[in-house]
C-alpha positions in Angstrom: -6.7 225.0 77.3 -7.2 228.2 78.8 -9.7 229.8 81.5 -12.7 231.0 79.1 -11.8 228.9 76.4 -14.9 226.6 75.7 -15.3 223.1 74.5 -17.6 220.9 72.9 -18.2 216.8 72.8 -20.9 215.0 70.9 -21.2 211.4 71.3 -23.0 209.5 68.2 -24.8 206.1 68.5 -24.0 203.3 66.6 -28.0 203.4 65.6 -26.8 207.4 64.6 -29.0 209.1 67.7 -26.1 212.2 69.1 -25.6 213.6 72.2 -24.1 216.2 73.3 -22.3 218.6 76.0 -20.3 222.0 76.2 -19.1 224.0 78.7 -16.5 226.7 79.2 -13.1 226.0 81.3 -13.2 228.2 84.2 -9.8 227.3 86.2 -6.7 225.5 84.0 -3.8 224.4 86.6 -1.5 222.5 84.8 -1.2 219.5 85.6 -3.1 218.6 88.7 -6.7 220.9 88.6 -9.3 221.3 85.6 -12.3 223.5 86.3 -15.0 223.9 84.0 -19.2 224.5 83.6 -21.4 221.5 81.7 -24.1 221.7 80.1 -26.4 219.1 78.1 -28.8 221.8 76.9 -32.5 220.7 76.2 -33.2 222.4 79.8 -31.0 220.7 82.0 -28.9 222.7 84.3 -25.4 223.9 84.3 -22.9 222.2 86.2 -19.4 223.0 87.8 -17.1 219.9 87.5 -13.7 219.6 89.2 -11.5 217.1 87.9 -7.9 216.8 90.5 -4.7 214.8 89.3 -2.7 213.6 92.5 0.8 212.5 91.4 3.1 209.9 93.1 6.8 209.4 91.7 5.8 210.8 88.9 2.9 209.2 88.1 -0.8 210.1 88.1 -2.0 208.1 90.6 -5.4 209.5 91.2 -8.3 211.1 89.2 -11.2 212.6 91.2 -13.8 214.6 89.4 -16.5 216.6 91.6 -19.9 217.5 89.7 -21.7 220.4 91.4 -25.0 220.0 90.7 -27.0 223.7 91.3 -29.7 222.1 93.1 -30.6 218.5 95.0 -33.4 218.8 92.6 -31.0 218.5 89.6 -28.9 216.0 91.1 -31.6 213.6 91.7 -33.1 214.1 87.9 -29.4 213.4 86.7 -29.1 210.7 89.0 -32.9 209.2 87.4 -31.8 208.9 83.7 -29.3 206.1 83.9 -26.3 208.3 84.1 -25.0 206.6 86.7 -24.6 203.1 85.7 -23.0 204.5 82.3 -20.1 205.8 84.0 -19.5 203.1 86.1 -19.2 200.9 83.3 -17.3 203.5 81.3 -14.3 204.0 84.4 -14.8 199.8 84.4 -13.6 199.6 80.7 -11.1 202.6 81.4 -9.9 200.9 84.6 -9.3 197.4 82.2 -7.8 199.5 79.6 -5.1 201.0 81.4 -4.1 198.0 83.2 -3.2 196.9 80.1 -1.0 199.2 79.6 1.3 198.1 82.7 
């Protein structure tokens, strides 16, 4: 990872619909700060998300991830389609994962 590097993620349905994202990393602090723009094309708006690592005793014990939408506007239309529910239940599932890994 590097500062203008850029990356690209496309999820495919089990029914074969995609979707997809990219953005370019803007800020790489290894390892407790990730900058980087999102975008989901098809005329939604660029956003800057800022994902922070807090360590205690060596361990990651926090993730918090800031989105920065460019307007209340595109907030609210993000907010509309669902997204919101999806990651709940996808930091649910990651939440149950990793405590089995303890």
């Amino acid at each position: 990872l590097r500062p203008g590097g850029a990356w690209h993620f496309v999820w495919r349905r089990s029914e074969g619909t995609e979707m997809g994202m990219r953005g370019v990393y803007r800020e790489v602090t290894p390892p407790e700060r990730l900058v980087s723009t999102e975008s989901w094309g098809g005329g939604w708006p660029e956003t800057l998300n800022t994902l922070v690592l807090s360590e205690e005793n060596g361990k990651t014990t926090t993730i918090r991830n800031t989105v920065l939408y460019p307007s209340k506007e595109a907030r609210d239309a993000a907010l509309g389609t669902g997204m919101k529910a999806g990651m709940s239940e996808s930091f649910d599932r990651l939440a149950e994962y990793l405590a089995g890994l303890s």
